[in-house]
Each structure stands twice: as structure tokens, then as C-alpha cells.
N, C-alpha and C positions, 0 to 999 in steps of 0.2 A: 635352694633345694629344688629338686626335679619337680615336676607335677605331676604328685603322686593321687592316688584314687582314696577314697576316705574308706575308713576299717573300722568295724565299732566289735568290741567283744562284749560280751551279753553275760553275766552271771547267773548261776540259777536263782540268787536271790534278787534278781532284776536290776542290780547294779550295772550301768555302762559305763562304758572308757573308750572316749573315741580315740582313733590315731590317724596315720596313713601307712597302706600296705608298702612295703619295699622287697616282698617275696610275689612267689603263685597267689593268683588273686582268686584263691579256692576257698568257700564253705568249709568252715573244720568246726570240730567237736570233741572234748576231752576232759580231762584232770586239769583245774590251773594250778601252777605248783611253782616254786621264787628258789630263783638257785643265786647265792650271796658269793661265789667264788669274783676273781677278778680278770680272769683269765683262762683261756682253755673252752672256747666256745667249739670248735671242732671237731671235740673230746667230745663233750658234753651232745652235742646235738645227733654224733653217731654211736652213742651209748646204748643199748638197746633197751636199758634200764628205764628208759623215757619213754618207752610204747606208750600212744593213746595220752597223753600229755602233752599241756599247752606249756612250753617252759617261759617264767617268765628273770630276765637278768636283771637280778640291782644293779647292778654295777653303768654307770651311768653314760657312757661311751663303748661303743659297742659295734665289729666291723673294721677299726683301725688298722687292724695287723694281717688285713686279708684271710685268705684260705689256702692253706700247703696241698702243693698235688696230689688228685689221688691215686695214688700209684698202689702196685700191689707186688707184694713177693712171690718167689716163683710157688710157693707153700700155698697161696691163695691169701695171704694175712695182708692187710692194709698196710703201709709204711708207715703212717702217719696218724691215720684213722683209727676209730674202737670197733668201726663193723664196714660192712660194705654200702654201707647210704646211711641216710640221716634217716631217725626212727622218733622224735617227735612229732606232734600234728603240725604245730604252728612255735614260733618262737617270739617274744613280746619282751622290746625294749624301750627305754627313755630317748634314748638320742643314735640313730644308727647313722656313720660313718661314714660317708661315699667316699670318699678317699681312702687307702691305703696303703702300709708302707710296709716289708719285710720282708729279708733274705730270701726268704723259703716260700714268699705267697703266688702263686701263678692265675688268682682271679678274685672276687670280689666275694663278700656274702651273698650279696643280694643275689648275682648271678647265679649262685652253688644253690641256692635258695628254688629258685625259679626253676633251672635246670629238673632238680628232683620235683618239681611240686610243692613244695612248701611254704607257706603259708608264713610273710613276715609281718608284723605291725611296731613302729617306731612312731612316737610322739605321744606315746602313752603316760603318765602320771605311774610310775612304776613306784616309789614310793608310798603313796596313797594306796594303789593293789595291794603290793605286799603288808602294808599294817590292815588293811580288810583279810585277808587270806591269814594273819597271827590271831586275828581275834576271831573272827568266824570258824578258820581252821579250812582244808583244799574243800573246793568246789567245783564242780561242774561248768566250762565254761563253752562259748561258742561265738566264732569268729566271723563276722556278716559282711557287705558288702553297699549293702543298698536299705535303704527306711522299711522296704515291703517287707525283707526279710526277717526284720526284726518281730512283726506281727507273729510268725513262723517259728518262732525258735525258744518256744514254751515249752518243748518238751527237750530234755537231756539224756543220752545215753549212762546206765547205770556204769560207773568204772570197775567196780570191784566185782563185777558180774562175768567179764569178760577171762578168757584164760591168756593173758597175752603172751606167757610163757611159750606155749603154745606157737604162737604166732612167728616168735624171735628164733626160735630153736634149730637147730638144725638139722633136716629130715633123714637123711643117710648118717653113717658113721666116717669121720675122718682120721688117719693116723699121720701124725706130723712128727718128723723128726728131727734132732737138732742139726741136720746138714744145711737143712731148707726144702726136706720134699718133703711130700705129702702126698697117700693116696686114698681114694676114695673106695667107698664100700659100701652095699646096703644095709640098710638098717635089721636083718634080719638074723633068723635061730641058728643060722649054717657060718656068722661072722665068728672066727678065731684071731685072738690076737699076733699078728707076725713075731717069728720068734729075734729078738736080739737079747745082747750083752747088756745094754742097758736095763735101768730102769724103768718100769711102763707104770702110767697114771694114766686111769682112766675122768677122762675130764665130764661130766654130766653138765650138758650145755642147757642152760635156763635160758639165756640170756646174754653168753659170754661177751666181754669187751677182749679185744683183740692183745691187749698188754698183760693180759694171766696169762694167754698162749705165749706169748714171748716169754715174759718172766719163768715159765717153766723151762722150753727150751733152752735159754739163757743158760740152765741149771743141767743140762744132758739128759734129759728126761726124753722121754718117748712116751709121746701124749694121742691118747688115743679118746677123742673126741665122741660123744654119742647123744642122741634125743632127749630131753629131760622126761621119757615116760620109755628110755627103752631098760631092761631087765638088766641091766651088767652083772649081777654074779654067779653067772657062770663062765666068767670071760679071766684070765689068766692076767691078774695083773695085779701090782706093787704096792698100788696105793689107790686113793681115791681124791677127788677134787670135786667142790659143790661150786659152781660159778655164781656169779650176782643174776640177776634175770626181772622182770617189771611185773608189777599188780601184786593182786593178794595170794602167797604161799599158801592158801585153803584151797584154791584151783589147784593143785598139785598132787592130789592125791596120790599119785602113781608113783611117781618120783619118792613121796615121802614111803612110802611102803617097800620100795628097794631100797632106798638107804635104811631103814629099820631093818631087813636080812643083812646087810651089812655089819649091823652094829653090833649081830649076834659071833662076827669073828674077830681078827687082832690087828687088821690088817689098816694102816693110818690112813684119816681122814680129817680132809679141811677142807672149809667151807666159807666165801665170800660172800658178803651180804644177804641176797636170799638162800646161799649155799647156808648160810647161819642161821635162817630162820627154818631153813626144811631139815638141818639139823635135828636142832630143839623139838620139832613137830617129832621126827620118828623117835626123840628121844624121850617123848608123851608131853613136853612143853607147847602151852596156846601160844598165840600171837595174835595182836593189838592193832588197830590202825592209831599211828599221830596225829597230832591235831592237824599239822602242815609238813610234819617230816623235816630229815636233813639234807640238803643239800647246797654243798659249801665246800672249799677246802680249808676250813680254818676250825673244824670240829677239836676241842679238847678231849681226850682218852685217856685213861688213867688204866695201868695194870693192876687189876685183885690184888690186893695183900701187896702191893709196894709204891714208893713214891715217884715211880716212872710215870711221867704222861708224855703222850705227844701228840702231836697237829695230826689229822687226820682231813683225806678226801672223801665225802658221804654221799650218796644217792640214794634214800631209801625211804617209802612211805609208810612202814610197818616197825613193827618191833615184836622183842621175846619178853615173856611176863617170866621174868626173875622166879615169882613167886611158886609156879609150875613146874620149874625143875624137878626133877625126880634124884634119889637121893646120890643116884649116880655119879650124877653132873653139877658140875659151881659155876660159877660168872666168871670170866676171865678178863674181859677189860667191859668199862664204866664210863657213861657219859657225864664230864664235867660242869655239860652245864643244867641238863634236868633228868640227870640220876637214871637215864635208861639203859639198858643191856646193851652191848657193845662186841660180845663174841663170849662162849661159853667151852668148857673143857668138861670130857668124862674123868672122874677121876683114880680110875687106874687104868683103862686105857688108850689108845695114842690118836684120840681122837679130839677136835678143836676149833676151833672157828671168831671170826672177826664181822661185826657187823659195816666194818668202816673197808676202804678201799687199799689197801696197803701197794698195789700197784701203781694207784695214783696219777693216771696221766690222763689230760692234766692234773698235777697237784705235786704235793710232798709226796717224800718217799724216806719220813722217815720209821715207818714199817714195814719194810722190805725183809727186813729179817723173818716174818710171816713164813714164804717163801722159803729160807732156809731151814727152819725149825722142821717143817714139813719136811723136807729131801733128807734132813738127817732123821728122820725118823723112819725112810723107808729098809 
């Protein structure tokens, strides 16, 4: 192994875990949060689902398959990628890789790492972590460099304080079509939507990953992209779409008070991840934080009222309290292994949502049908 510089991460309960850095040798500060997938680091690190999080990988090799170019379409969307950079603080694994080997990789982690700034630590006890973070439940953690700093790093930035929605979103308006263009527009009172033949879904960006753009495209849609705090209805369009997006859906006030005028017409809506939790909120449902959240692609999901389940891909540190529905709305799929809300339906009308990832990349894809159920309802 290289001669790397020592990395000590600091929990707010004063637990340390030394390692050595293999990314940017930068000070970071965040949520520490354990994602059990075995693959799909890429995915995962330019998720922007990750803001203000320290991601840490079980998975115990890590690095092996390199980094796919980042290339982009003429649309502005990632080839390969869920946003245009990496959107965790820092990334923290057991054993990281210098070598690597794959069709598609054109460079290393460490180097993709360093390039943006970010923050790697390998030789960590990541087992040990993750059963501290199940029982404990997330924490606050911070990434150091040297013995002095550890003196320094008693104080934590609060996570759930922050609006990272906010942060990830997108500030103009974009209209993306399924040719591959896309034009840009300001966020403002005088935007109309262009007129076509197609169908138009207006996409409310939390957060988005870059594979719901596709996945609609894919579908002939004409996706007109907007701020997750701009006003859409008064905007001329088909359906609606709630993207996933990072932190607590209570920062969102804004967002949840247009989709609640929303929900006063007939016109379909679906909602991924935080799209499923700012659902529930305009539809007067609370939301919980987890002890540690899901993030994995091996989540079980079961549909309300029948014997379907399937593997699911999850990023999410919140949830919907079941119990808060209003008489409206029912639970539409069930987590199989501690009984949480999973995506909720109005029950007469065309309105819906998932709390798991059914675009999935990385991950399964066996809820992609999500996606169709939507198009056939516009």
C-alpha cells in the first residue's frame, strides 16, 4: 500500500476509527450513514440524495471496478452518472482497491475522489461502525487529519437543520425532450410551457438523480424540470412528478404547499422517495426520522393487499407515519423487514408514490413498472 496519511473520524459520541485517507485530505463534517449494496459506488456517491453525509460501504472491497467517464449528453444529463459531481462529504470503507479492472473505467476512485475534493478514508473497521450506527442509530460524524484537530471537533453541525433540498436543486427551469435536447429558462412568473404533441410532466427537482430524467424520456414524455420551491400550477402540463432529494421533508415547506394545490385537481401524480414523503405531508401525513435509514439494494417490498414483493433500491433517512393518513389515502407498498411505509396511493384519485427507488441505478429494476403505471395514467 501507498504511504498514505492517517484519518481518524470522530463521532459525536467520542467514538474514533482510525484509517488512512485515499481521497482529498480535507476537514469534513456530516450525517454518518452505512449503505449495504455491493455495488454501484458511482451511482451512490453522485446521488444527491447524499448531501451533507459521510457514506460509509459494508461491502468490504471497494474501488475494484474503477470509475466510468464522466461524460454527458447533449441534454446536459450524465451518461453514466446520477448528477454532475459527487454530492457526499467524505466516503468511508474497509479495504479500498488501488488497482482496477473494467470495460467502461477510464480512472481510479481515489483519483475521481481527489479531483472533486472529497474526502476518502480506507482501513476503517466498517463493521464494527455499522453495528455502532444500528444501535446508536446516524450520528454526526467528522473527518480529521492530525491529533490537534481532534481537540477541535467537539462541536457538530446539526443535519436536520440544514435545507439541502435547497442546495441540490435546480435554480432555473429545464425542458428536456425525448430527441436529446433540452432548453433552459428562468425560474420565473413569465415561464410557459412550449407547446408539443406530446405529453408534458412537470418534474419538481428535490434532488433528482439523473435515471428518473431518463426513465421518463425513455417513455416520450416531455419533462419540464423546475426548483423544488417554484409554484407550477399555473404551468400547462400532464402530470406531475416528485423527485427523491436529501434531509428532512419539514425544510420544504414550499414545495409541500404546491403540491397540496395540486391535489385539489385530477391531474396524476407520483412521487419518489422524498417525492413520497412531500406527498404524504400535503396530503396532512407527519414524517419520522429512522434510527439509521435504508440504504441498500436488497430492501424487501411488498404491495398492500397482495402477495407481490420485490428487491428494492433505497436511499432514504425518513419515513411516512402510516398512522397520519387521512381518510383519503392508504399504504401502497410495505417494508418487509420493520413494517415501514414504502409509498402511499389517494384512493380515488390518480395519485401515488414509492418510497424505494424503482429506477434503480445502481440496483434492480424490478419496479420499473412505477414508471409505466404513471404514463398510463396521464
Amino acid at each position: 500500500m501507498r504511504n498514505r496519511k492517517k484519518a481518524i473520524l470522530i463521532l459525536e459520541d467520542g467514538s474514533q476509527f482510525e484509517g488512512w485517507s485515499f481521497g482529498a485530505e480535507k476537514e469534513v463534517a456530516g450525517e454518518v450513514v452505512f449503505n449495504t449494496a455491493m455495488t454501484g459506488y458511482p451511482e451512490s456517491l453522485t446521488d444527491p440524495s447524499y448531501a451533507g453525509q459521510l457514506m460509509v460501504l459494508t461491502y468490504p472491497l471497494v474501488g475494484n471496478y474503477g470509475v466510468p467517464p464522466f461524460t454527458f449528453m447533449d441534454n446536459g444529463l450524465p451518461v453514466y452518472m446520477e448528477s454532475e459531481k459527487i454530492h457526499v462529504e467524505a466516503m468511508i470503507v474497509s479495504d479500498y482497491s488501488e488497482e482496477y479492472s473494467h470495460w467502461n473505467a477510464c480512472e481510479s476512485l481515489e483519483s475521481w475522489l481527489v479531483r472533486e475534493g472529497i474526502p476518502g478514508v480506507t482501513g476503517i473497521d466498517t463493521r464494527a461502525l455499522t453495528k455502532k450506527i444500528r444501535e446508536r442509530g446516524v450520528m454526526m460524524g467528522r473527518i480529521v487529519f492530525n491529533e490537534e484537530s481532534k481537540v477541535k471537533s467537539e462541536e457538530f453541525p446539526m443535519y436536520g437543520e440544514v435545507n439541502y433540498v435547497d442546495k441540490v436543486s435546480c435554480k432555473g427551469i429545464i425542458v428536456y425532450q425525448p430527441d436529446g435536447t433540452a432548453a433552459n429558462y428562468p425560474a420565473d412568473s413569465s415561464f410557459s410551457v412550449p407547446q408539443s404533441s406530446l405529453k408534458k410532466v412537470v418534474l419538481l427537482d428535490c434532488g433528482v438523480k439523473a435515471n428518473i430524467i431518463r426513465s421518463l424520456l425513455k417513455r416520450n414524455l416531455t419533462v419540464v424540470r423546475v426548483p423544488w420551491n417554484y409554484d407550477f400550477n399555473g404551468l400547462d402540463y400532464d402530470g406531475l412528478f416528485l423527485s427523491n432529494g436529501p434531509g428532512d421533508p419539514d425544510t420544504c415547506e414550499a414545495a409541500v404547499r404546491n403540491i397540496r394545490e395540486a391535489l385539489q385537481g385530477d391531474r396524476p401524480i407520483c412521487g419518489i422517495c422524498m417525492g413520497n414523503q412531500l406527498l404524504a405531508k400535503a396530503g396532512g401525513a407527519t414524517i419520522y426520522k429512522l434510527k439509521y435509514g435504508h440504504r441498500s439494494h436488497n430492501q424487501p417490498v411488498r404491495m398492500v393487499g397482495t402477495e407481490r414483493c420485490f428487491i428494492t433500491s433505497q436511499n432514504h433517512g425518513y419515513a411516512v407515519d402510516e398512522k397520519t393518513l387521512g381518510a383519503d389515502w392508504e399504504p401502497l407498498f410495505i417494508n418487509m423487514n420493520d413494517g415501514t411505509n414504502e409509498g402511499i396511493r389517494h384512493r380515488t384519485k390518480p395519485f401515488f408514490s414509492s418510497q424505494f427507488h424503482p429506477e434503480a441505478c445502481g440496483g434492480p429494476l424490478d419496479t420499473d413498472f412505477i414508471f409505466d403505471k404513471f404514463v398510463d395514467l396521464l
